[in-house]
Backbone as ProteinMPNN parsed JSONL, in Angstrom:
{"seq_chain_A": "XXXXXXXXXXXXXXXXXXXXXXXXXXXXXXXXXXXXXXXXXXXXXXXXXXXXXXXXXXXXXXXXXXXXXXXXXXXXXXXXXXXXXXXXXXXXXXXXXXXXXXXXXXXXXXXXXXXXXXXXXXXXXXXXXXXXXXXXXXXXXXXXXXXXXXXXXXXXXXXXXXXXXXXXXXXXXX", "coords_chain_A": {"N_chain_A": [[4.473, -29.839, -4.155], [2.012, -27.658, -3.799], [-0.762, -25.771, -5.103], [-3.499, -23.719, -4.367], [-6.422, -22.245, -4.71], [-6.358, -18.609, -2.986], [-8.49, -18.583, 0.031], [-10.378, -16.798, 2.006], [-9.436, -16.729, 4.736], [-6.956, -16.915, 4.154], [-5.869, -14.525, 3.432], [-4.304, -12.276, 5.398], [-2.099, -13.535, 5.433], [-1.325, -13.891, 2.865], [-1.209, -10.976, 2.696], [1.098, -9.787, 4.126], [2.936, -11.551, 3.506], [3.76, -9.993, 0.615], [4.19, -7.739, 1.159], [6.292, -8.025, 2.92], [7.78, -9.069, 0.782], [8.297, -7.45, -1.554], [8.781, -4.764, -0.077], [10.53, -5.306, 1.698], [13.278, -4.994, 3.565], [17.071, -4.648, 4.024], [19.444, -7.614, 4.929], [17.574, -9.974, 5.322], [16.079, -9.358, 2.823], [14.25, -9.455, -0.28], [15.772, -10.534, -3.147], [14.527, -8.717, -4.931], [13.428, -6.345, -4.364], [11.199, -3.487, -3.831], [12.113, -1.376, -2.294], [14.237, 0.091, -2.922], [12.75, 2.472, -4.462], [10.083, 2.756, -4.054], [8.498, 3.122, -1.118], [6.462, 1.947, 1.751], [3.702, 0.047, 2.356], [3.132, -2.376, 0.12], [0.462, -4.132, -0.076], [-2.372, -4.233, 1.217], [-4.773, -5.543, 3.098], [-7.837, -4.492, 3.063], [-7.314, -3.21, 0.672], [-6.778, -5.665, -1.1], [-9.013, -7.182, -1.191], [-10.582, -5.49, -2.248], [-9.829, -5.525, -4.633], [-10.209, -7.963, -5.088], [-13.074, -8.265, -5.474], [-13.63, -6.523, -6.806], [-13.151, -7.777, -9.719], [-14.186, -10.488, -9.958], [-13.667, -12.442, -11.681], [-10.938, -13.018, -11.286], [-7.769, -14.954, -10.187], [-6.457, -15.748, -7.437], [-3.791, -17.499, -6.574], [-2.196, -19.76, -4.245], [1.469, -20.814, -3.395], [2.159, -23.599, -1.531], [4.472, -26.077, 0.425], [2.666, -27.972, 1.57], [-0.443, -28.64, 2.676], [-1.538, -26.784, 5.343], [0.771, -25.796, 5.626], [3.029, -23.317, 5.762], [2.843, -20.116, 3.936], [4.521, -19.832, 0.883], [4.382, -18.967, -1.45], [2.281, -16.849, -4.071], [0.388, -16.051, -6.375], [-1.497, -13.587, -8.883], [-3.84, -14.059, -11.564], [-5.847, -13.303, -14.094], [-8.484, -13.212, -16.143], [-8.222, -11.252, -19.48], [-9.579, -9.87, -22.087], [-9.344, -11.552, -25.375], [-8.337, -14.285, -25.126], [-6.315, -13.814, -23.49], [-4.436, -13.299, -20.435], [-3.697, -11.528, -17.594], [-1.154, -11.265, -15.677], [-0.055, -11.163, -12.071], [1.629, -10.116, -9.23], [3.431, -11.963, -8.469], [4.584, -14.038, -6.034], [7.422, -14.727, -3.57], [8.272, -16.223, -1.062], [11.143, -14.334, 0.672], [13.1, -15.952, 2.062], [13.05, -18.001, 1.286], [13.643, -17.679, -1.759], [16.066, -19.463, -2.548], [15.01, -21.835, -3.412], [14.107, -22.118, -6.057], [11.384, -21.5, -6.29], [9.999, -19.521, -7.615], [10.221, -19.765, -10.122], [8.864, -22.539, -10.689], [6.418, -21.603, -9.803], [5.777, -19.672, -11.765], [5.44, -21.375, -13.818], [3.544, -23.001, -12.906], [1.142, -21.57, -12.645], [1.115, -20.058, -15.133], [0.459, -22.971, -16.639], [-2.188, -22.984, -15.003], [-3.453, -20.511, -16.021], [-3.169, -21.955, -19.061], [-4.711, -23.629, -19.011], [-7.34, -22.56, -18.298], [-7.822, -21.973, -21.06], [-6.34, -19.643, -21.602], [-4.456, -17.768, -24.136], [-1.95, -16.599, -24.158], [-0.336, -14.864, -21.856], [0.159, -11.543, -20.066], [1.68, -8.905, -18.412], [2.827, -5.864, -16.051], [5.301, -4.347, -15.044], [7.764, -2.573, -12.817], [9.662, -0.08, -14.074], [12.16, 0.705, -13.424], [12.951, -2.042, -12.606], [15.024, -3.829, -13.31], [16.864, -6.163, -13.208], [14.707, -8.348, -12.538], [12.935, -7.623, -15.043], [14.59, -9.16, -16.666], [14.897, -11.291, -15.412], [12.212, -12.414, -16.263], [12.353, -12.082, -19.187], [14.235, -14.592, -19.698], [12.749, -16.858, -19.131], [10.802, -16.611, -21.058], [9.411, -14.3, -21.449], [8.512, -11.397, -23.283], [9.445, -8.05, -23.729], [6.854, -5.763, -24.988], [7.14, -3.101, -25.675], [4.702, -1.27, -24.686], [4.178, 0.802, -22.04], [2.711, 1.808, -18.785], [1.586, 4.329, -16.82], [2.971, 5.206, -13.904], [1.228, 5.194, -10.597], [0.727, 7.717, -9.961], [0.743, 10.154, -6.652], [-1.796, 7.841, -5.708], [-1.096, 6.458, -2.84], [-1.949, 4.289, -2.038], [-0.289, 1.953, -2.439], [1.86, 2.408, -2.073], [4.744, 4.667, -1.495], [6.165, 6.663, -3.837], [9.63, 6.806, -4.473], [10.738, 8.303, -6.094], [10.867, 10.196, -9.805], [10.597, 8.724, -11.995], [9.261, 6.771, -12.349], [7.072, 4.199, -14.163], [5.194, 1.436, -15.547], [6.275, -1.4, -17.82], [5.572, -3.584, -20.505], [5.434, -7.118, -20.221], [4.912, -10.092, -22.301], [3.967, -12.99, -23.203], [3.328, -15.958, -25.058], [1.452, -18.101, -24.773]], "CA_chain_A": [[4.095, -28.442, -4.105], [0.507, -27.19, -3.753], [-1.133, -24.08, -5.427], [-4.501, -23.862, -4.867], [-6.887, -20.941, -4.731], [-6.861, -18.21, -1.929], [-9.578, -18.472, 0.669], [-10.492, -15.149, 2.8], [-8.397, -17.151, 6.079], [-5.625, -16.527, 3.91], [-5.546, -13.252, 3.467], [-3.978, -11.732, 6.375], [-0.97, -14.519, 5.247], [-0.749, -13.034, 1.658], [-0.806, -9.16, 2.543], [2.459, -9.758, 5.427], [4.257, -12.007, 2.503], [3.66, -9.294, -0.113], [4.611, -6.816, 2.173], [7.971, -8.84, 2.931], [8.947, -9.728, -0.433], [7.637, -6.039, -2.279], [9.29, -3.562, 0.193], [11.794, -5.811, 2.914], [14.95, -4.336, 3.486], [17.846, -5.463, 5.173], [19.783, -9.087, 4.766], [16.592, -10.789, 4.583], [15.343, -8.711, 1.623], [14.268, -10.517, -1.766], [16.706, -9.916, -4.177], [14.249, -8.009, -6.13], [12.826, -5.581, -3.37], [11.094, -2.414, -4.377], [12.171, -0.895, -1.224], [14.938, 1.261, -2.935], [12.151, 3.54, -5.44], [8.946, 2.763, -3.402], [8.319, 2.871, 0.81], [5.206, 1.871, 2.429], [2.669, -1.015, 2.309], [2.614, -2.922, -1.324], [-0.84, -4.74, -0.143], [-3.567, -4.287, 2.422], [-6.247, -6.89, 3.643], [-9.074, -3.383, 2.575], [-6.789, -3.252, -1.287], [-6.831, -7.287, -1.464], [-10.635, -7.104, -0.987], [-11.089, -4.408, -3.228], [-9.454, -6.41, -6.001], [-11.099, -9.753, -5.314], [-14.782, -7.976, -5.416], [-14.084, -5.815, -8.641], [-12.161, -8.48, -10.174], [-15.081, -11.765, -9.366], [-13.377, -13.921, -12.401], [-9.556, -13.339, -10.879], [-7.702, -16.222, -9.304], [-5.136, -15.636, -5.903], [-3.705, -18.797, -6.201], [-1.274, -19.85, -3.038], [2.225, -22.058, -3.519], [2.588, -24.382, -0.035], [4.863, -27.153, 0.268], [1.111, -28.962, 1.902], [-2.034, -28.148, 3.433], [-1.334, -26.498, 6.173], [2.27, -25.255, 5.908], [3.51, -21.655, 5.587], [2.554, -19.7, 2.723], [5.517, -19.756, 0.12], [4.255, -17.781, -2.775], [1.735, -15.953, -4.266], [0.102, -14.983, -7.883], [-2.511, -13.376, -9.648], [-4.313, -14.103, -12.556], [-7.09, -12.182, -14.273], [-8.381, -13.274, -17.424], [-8.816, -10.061, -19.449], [-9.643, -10.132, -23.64], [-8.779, -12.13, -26.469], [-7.779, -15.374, -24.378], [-5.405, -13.043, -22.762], [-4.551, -13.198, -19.062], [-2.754, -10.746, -16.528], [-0.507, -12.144, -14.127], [0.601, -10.169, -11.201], [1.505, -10.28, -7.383], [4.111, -13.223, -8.124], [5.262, -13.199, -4.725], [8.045, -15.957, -2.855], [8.96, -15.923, 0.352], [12.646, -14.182, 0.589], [13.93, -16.715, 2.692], [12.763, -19.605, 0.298], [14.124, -17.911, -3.082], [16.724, -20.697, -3.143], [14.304, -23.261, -3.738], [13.838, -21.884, -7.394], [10.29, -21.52, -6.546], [9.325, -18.57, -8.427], [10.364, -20.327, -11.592], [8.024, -23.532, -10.089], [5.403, -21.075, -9.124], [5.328, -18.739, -13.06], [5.361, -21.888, -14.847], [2.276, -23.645, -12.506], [0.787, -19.974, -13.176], [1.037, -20.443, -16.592], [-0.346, -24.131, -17.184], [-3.458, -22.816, -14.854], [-4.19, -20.08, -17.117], [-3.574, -22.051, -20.058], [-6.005, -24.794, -19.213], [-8.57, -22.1, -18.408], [-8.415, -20.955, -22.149], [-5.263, -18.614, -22.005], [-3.304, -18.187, -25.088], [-1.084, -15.663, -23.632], [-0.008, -13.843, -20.484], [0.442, -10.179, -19.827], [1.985, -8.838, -16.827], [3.301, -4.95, -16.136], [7.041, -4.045, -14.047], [7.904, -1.069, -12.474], [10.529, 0.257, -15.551], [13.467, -0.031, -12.85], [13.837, -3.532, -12.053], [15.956, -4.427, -14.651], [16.944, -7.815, -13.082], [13.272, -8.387, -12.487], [12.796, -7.407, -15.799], [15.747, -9.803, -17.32], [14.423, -12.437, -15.15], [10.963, -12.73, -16.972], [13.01, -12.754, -20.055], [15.175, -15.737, -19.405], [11.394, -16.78, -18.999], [10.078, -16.528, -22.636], [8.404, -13.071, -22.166], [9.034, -9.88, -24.118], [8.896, -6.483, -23.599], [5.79, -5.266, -26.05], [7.212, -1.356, -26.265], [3.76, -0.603, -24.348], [4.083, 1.572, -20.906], [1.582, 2.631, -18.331], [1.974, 5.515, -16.126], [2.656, 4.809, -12.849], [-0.31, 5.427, -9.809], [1.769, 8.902, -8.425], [-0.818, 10.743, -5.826], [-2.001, 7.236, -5.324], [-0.444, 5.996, -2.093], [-2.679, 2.508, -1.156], [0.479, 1.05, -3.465], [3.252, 2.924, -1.215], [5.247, 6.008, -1.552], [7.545, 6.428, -4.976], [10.615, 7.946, -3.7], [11.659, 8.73, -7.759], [9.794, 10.854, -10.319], [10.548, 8.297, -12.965], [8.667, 5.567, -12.708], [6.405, 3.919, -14.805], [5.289, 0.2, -16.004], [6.394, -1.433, -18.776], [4.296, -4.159, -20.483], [5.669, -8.082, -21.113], [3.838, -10.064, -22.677], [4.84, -14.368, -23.345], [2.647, -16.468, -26.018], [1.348, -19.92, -24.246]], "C_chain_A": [[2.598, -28.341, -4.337], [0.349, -26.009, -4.425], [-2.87, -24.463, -5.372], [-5.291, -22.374, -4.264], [-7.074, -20.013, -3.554], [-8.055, -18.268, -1.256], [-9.337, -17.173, 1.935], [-9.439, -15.466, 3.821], [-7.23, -16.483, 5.593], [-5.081, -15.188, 3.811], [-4.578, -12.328, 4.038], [-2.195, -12.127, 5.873], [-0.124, -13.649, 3.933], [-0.419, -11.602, 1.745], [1.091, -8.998, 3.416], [3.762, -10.445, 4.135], [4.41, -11.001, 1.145], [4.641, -8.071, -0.011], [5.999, -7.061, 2.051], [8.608, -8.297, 1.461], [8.886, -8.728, -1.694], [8.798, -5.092, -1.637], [10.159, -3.603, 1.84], [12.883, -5.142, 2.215], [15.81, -4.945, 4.354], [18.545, -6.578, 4.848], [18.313, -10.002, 4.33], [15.468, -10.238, 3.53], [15.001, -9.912, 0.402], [15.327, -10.121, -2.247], [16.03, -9.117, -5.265], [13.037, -7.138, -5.437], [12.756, -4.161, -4.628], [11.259, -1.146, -3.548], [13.097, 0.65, -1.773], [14.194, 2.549, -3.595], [10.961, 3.354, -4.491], [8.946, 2.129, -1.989], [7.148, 2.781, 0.771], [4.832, 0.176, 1.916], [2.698, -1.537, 0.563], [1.022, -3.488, -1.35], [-1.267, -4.196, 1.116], [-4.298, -5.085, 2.425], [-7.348, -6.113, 2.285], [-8.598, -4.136, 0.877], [-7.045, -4.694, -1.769], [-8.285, -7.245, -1.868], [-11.58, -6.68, -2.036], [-10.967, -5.227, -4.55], [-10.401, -7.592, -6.389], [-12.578, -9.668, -5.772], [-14.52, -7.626, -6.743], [-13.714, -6.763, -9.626], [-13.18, -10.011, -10.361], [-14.275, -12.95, -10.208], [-11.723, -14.073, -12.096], [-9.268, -14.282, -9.814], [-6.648, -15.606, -8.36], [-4.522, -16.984, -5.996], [-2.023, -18.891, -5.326], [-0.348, -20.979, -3.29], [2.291, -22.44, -1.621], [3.319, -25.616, -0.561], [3.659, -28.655, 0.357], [0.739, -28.306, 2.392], [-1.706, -28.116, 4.597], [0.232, -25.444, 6.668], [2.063, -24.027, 5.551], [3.542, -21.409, 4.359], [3.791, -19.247, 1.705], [5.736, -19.049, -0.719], [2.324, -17.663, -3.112], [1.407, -15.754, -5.92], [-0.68, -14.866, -8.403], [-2.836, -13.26, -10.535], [-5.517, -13.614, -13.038], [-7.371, -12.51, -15.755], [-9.108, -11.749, -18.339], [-9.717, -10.453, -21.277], [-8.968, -10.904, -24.427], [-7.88, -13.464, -26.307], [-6.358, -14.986, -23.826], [-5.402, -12.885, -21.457], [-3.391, -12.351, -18.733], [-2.221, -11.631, -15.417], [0.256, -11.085, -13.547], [0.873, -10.517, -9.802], [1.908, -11.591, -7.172], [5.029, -12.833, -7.058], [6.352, -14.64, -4.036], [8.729, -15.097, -1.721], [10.555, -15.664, 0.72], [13.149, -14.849, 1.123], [14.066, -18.214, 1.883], [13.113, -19.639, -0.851], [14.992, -18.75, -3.719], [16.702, -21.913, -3.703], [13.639, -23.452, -5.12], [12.248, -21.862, -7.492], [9.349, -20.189, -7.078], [9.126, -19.216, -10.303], [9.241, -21.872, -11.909], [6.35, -22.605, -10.39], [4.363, -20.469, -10.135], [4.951, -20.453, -13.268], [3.684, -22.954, -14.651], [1.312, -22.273, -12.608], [0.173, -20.094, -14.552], [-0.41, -21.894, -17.006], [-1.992, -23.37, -16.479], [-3.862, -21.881, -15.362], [-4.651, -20.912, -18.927], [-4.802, -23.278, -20.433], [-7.997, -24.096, -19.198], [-8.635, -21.043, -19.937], [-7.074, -19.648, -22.604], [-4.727, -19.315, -23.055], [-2.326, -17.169, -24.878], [-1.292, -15.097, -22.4], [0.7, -12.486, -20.59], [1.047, -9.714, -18.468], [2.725, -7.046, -16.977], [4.371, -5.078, -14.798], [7.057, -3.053, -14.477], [9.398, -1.141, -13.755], [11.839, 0.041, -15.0], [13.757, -1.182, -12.236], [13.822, -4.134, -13.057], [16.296, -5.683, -14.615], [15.397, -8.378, -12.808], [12.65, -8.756, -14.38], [13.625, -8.934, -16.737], [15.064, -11.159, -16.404], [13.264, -13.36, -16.012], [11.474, -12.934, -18.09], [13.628, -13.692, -20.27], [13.807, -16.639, -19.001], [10.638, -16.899, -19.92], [9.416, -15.4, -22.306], [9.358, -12.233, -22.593], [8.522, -8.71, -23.926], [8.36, -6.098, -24.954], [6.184, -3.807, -26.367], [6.131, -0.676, -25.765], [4.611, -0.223, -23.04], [2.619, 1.662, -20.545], [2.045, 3.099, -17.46], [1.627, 4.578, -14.631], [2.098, 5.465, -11.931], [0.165, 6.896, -9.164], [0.236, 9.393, -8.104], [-1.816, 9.514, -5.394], [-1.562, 6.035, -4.506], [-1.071, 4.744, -1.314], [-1.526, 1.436, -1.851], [2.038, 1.201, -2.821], [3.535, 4.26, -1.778], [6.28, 5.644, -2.596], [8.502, 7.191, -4.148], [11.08, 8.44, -5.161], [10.441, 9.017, -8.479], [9.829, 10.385, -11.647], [9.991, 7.64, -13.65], [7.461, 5.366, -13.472], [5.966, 2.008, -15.28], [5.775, -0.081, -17.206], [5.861, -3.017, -19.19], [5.128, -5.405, -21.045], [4.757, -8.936, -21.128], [4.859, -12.085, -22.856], [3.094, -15.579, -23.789], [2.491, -17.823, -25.201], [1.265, -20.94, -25.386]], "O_chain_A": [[2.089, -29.084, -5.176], [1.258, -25.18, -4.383], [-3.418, -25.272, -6.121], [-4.741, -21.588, -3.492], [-7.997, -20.415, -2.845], [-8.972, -17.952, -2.015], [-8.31, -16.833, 2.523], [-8.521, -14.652, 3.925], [-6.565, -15.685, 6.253], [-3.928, -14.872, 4.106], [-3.992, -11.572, 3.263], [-1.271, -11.315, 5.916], [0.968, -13.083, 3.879], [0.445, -11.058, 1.058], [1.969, -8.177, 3.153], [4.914, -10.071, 3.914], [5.408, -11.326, 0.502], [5.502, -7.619, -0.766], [6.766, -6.483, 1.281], [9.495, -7.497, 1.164], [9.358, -9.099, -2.769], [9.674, -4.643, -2.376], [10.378, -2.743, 2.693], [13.244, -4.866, 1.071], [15.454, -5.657, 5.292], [17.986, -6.756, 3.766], [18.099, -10.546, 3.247], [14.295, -10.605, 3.451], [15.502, -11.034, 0.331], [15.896, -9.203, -1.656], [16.611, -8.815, -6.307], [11.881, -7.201, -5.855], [13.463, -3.833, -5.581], [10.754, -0.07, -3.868], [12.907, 1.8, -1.377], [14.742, 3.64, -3.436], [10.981, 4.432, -3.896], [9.28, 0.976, -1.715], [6.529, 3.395, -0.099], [5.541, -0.614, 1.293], [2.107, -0.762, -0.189], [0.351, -3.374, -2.375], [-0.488, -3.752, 1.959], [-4.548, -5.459, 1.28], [-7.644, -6.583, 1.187], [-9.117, -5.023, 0.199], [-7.542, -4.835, -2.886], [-8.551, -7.291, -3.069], [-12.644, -7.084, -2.507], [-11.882, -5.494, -5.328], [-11.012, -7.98, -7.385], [-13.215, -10.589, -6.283], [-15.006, -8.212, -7.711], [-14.132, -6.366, -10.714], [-12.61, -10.75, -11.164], [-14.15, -14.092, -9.766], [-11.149, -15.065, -12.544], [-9.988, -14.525, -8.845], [-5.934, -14.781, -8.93], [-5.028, -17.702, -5.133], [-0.998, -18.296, -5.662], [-0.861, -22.089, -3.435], [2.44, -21.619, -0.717], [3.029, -26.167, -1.623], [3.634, -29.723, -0.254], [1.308, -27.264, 2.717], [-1.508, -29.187, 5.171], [0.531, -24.732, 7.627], [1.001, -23.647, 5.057], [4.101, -22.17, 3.57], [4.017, -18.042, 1.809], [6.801, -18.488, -0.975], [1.412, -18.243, -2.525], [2.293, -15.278, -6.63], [-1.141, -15.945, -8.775], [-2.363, -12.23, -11.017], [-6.368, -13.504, -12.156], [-6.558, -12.119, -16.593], [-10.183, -11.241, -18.019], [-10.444, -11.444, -21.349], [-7.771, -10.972, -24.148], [-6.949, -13.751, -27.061], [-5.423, -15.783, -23.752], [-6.394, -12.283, -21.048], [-2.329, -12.364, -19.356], [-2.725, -12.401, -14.6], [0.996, -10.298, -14.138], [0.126, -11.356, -9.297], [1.421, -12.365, -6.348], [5.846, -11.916, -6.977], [5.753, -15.712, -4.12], [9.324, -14.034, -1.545], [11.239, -16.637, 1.039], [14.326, -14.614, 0.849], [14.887, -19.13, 1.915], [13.166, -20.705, -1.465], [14.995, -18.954, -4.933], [17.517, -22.696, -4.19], [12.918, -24.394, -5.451], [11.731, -22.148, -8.572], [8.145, -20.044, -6.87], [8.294, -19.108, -11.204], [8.9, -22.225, -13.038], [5.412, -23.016, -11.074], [3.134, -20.44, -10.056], [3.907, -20.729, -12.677], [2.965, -23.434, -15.527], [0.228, -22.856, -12.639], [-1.004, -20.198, -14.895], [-1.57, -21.826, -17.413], [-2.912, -23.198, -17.279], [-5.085, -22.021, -15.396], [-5.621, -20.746, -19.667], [-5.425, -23.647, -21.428], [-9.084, -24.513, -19.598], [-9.154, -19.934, -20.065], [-6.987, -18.991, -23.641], [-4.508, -20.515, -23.22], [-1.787, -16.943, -25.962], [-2.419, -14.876, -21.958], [1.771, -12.389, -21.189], [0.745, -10.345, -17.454], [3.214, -6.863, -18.092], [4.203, -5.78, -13.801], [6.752, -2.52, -15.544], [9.942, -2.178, -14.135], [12.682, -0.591, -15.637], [14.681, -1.335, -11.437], [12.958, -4.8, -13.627], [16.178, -6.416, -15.597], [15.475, -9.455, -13.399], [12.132, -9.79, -14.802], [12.886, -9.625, -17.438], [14.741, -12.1, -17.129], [13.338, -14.548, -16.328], [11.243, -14.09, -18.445], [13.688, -13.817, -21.493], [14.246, -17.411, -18.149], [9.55, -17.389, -19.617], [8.452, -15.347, -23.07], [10.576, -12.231, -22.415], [7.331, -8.399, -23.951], [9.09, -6.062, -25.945], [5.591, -3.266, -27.301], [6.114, 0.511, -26.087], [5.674, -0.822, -22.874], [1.641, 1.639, -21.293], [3.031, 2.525, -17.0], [0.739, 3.791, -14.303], [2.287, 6.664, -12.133], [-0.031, 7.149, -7.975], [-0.839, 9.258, -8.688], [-2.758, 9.907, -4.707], [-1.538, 4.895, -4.969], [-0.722, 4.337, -0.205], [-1.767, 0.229, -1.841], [3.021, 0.474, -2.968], [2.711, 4.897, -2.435], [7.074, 4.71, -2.49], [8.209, 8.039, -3.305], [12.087, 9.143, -5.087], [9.334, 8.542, -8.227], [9.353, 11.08, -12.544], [9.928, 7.569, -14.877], [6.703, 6.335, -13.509], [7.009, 1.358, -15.21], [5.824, 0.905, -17.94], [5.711, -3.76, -18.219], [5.63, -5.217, -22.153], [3.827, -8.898, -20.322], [6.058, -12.279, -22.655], [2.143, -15.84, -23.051], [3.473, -18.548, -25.041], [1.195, -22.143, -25.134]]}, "name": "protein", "num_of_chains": 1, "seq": "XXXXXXXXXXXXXXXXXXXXXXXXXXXXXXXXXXXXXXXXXXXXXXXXXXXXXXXXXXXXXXXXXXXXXXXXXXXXXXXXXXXXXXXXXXXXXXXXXXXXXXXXXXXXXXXXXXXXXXXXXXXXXXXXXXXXXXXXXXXXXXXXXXXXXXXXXXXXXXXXXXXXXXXXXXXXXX"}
């Protein structure tokens, strides 16, 4: 398995698998689609862009089986305060979730924050994906009791279809 850091080529690769594995519907859905509370676009090329510029010390880093093969997964790291990193935009290809490579993908995630200095990871989930949620637990993180309001009136993220939503904040000690 490979992970190594997005380059601009890739781009185009990561927004279509994001896309997929965020807000597919259908048989070849993920099993942890956000399709049923939020419609539209999860990423854009523009939003990717936006991130990578404001963001200069965050990593994209890409799972491939090798150099050259089809882009598998997906995740972002951001180191923020207090040897504290964000991880977000863990993404696997719905057709490949059988290959346990999300659990491959957090845990190579992990070691490359914790070699750059992380002593913990942060990460926010939408408040209804409960198996999502229960996954990361079975995982070593914990729900911290923090929230953040989720982006409503800001549609570069998709359309909520529910007036409930919100993040909720886990958190997992390296």
């Amino acid at each position: 398995m490979l992970l190594k850091p997005a380059v601009e080529a890739d781009y185009p690769e990561v927004v279509e698998l994001a896309n997929i594995a965020f807000r597919g519907t259908g048989p070849s859905a993920s099993w942890n689609t956000e399709a049923d509370f939020i419609t539209g676009q999860r990423l854009t090329e523009p939003l990717l862009r936006e991130d990578l510029t404001a963001k200069p010390h965050a990593q994209l880093l890409l799972q491939r089986d090798a150099p050259g093969q089809p882009l598998l997964g997906s995740v972002w790291l951001e180191p923020r305060d207090d040897h504290t990193w964000y991880l977000g935009l863990l993404t696997i290809r719905p057709d490949q979730q059988n290959r346990q490579l999300g659990r491959t993908l957090l845990a190579d995630a992990e070691s490359f924050a914790k070699q750059a200095g992380a002593q913990r990871i942060r990460m926010t989930v939408v408040n209804v994906r409960d198996t999502l949620i229960a996954w990361y637990q079975r995982r070593g993180y914990a729900l911290t009791g923090e929230t953040a309001p989720f982006p409503y009136g800001d549609e570069r993220f998709g359309k909520p279809l529910r007036d409930d939503l919100h993040f909720v904040v886990l958190e997992k000690p390296l």
